[in-house]
N, C-alpha and C positions, 0 to 999 in steps of 0.2 A: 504494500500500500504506500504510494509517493505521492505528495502532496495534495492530499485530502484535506475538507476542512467541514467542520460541522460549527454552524452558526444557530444559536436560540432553539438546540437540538430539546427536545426533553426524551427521556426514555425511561423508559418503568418496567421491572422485572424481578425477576429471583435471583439466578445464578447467571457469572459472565454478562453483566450489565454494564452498557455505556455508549455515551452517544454518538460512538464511531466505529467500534468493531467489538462484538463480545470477546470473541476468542482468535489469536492471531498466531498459530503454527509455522513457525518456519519463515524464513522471508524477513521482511523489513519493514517497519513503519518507519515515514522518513517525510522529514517537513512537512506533518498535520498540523493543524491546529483545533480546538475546540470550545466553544462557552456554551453555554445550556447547562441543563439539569440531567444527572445519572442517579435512581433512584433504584434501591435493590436489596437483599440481602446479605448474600456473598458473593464474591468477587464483584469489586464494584469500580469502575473508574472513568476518566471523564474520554478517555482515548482506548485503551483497552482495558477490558473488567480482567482477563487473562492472556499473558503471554509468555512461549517458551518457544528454546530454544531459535530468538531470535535477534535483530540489532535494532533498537529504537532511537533515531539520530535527528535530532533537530526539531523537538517537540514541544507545540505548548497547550496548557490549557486556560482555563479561567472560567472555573466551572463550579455550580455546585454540586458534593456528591455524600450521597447519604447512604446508609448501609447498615450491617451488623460484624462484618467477617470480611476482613481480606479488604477493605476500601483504599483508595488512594486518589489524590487530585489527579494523577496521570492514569494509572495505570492501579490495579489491584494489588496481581500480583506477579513477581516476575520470577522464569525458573529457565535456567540455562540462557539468559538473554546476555545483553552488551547493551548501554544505553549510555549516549556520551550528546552533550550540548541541548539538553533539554529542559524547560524551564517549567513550572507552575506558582499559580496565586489561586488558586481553587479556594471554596469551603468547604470542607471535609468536616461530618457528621457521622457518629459513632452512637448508632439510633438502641434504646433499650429493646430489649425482649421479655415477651411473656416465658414461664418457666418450661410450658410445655408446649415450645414452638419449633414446629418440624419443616422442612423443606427437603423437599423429593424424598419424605420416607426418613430423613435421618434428623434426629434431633438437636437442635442448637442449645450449648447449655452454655456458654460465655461470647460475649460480645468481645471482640479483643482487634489488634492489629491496624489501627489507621496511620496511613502518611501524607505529609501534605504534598507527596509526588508519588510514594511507590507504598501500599500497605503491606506488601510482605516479597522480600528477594530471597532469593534460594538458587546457591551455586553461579550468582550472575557477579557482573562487574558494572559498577557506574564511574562517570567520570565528566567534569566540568558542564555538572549540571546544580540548577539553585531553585530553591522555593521560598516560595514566599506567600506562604498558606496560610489560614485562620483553620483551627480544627477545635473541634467541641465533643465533651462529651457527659451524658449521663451516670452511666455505669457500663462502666468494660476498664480495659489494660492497654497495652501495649500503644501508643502515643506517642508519633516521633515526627520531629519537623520536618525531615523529608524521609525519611521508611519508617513504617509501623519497628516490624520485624524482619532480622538481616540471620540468616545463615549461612554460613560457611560463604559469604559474599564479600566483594572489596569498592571501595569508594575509594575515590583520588580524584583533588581539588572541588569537590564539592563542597556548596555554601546551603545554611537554612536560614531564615530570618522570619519564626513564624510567631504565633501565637494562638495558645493554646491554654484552654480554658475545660478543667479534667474535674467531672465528680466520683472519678473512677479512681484507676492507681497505675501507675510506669507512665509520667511523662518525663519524653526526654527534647533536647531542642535540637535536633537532630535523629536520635536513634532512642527508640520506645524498648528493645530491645535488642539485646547481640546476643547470640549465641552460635556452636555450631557443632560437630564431631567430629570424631577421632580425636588424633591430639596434636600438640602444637610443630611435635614431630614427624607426624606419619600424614595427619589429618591435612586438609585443606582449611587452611588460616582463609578467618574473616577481617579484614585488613580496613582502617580508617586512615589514609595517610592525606595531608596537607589539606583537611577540613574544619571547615567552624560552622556554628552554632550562634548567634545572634538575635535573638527576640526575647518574648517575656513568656513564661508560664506560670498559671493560678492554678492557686488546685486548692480545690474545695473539699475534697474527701480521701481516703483512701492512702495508699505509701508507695513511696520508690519513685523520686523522680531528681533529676538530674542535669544541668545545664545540658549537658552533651548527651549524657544516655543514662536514661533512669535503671537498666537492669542488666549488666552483664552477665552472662550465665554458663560462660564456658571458658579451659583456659590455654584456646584457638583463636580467642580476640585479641587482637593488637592496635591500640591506636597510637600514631608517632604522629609528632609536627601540627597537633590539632590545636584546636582553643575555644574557648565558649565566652562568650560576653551576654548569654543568657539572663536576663532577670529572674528570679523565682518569689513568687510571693506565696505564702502559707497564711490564709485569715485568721480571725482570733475567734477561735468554734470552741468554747471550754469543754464541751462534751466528747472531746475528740480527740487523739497523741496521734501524731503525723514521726513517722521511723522511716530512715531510711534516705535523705534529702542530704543532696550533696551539686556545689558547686558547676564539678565535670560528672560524675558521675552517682548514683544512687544507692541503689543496693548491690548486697551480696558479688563485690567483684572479685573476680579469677582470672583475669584477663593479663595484658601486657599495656602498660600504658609510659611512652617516652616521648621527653621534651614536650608537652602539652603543659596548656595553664587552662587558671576560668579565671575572669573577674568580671562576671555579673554579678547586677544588686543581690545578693539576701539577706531577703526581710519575711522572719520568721515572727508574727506575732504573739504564741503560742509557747506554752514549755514544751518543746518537743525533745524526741527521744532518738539518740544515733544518727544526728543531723549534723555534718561537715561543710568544711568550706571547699575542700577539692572532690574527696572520696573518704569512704572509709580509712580510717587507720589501719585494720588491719588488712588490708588488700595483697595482695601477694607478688606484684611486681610493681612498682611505680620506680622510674627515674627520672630524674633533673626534670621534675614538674614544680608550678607554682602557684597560688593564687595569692588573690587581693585579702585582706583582712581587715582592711578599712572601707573595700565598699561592701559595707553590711549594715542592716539597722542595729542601732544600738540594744533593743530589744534581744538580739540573737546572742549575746553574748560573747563574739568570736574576739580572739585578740592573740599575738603573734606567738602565744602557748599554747592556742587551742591545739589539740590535739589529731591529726591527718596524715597519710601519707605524700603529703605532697608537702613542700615548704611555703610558708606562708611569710608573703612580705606585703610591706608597706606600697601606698599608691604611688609614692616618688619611686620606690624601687622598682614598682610593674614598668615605666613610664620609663625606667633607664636601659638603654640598650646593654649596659656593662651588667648588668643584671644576666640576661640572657648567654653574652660569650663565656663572661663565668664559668656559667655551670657545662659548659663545652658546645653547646646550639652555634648551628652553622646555617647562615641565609644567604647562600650563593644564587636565588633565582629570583630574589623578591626587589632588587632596585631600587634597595631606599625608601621600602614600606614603612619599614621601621624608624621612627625618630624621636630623640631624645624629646621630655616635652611637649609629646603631643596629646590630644584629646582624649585620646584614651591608651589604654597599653599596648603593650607591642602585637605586632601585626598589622 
């Protein structure tokens, strides 16, 4: 499919729903575009609700897509693909379900998986593509600025800048969750290299969320060279302890995470519980990472003892590039991204 375009599409379905192709086997989607409505259950998105085994190159949408399973602004879900310069600003809705609600025979028992480009990759590759999504949710999981959920897949120089609004749990400003098999040695690594994370996430209920990636779950995951300037805010719900809330990362991490920082706001209104400014403390690999510890509400009580595996410096020191060569970080491609004193930290 080469330059197709779906204008003020709407489309309403179950499975493989969206307002340009349900399901795309093989072959190429290549300079579509889309806006309208994709409204569905599973597999939901605004250019294809399913695709495998294919190259998705130069795609946009701007769309709204609603669903239960597997939704995303571009695309649902993607398995064996390659998807490189494709862009979304969709709304991405993550619709509740009744308890005993079936499609084709099989029973839906959790809402989970939206992205504000891709709701669930598997065994694929993306690369110098951005989102710029608004995504919502009631009750479900997995919540990522641009993939829901990412298995044994790889990202390189992609951007998210969304915002995301969860009365569920795992929002991430990028990635809702990572995971994948085997092992780090045999397995196929899920790989996050030279990406960030940049918007705000609220979250109303629920645990695990994380400037970059509210849930890693496997320790296949590698992210190098990243960053999040995600905001996170936690309201003040006294009925409620929010666990698990971290800068880059959220819960339960296994992963490999080098040369990455956060310094988004948090502002945690709430006494919460195993809530960091990078990641857990006890995470099992982190190097030469950092975060901000001044930009936080005073409320959160973060200060340059808090406790994380990542090292916590002050806003002059995010804002110094001698901060960075320090710790041995090398920026041979970036051309003077980086400057002392500027608006915000390095990157």
């Amino acid at each position: 499919m080469i330059n197709c375009h779906s204008i003020d599409a709407t489309s309403i379905g179950v499975n493989e729903v969206s307002c340009l192709i349900g399901l795309q086997e093989g072959g190429k989607i290549q300079n579509c575009s889309v806006s309208g409505s994709a409204n569905g259950f599973i597999l939901v998105g605004a250019v294809a609700g399913l695709a495998e085994n294919c190259t998705i190159t130069g795609c946009t949408a701007n769309a709204s897509v609603t669903g239960t399973q597997k939704i995303g602004g571009l695309i649902g879900k993607i398995n064996e693909c390659h998807v490189t310069e494709c862009f979304s600003e969709s709304v991405v809705e993550l619709t509740s379900i009744h308890k005993d609600q079936y499609v084709y025979g099989k029973q839906i028992s959790l809402t989970r998986d939206a992205g504000g480009m891709i709701g669930h990759a598997k065994f694929s590759s993306t690369e110098y593509s951005e989102s710029e999504a608004k995504i919502y949710c009631k009750e479900g999981f997995s919540l990522g600025g641009l993939v829901g959920r990412t298995e044994n897949s790889e990202f390189f120089r992609c951007g998210s800048l969304p915002l995301i609004c969860n009365y569920g749990s795992s929002s991430g400003g990028f990635s809702g969750y990572a995971g994948g098999t085997g092992s780090s040695v045999y397995g196929h690594l899920s790989l996050f290299d030279q990406c960030f994370s940049a918007g705000s996430i609220n979250i109303r209920d629920g645990y695990a969320a994380g400037g970059f990636c509210a849930y890693l779950f496997s320790d296949v995951v590698k992210f190098q060279n990243c960053y999040s300037h995600t905001d996170i805010t936690v309201p003040q719900i006294q009925s409620h302890i929010y666990d698990d809330i971290g800068g880059f990362v959220g819960s339960e991490p296994e992963g490999i995470i080098i040369n990455c920082y956060s310094s988004g706001y948090l502002d945690y209104k709430y006494e919460v519980n195993k809530n960091y400014g990078f990641i857990h403390h006890n995470s099992s690999y982190v190097y030469s990472c950092f975060w901000n510890y001044e930009n936080t509400a005073p409320e959160s009580g973060f200060d340059a003892s808090s406790e994380d595996a990542a090292e916590g410096k002050s806003d002059s020191e995010m804002r110094s590039l001698d901060t960075f060569l320090d710790a041995g970080w090398d920026f041979p491609d970036f051309g003077g991204c980086i400057a002392e004193n500027s608006s915000k930290s390095a990157f």
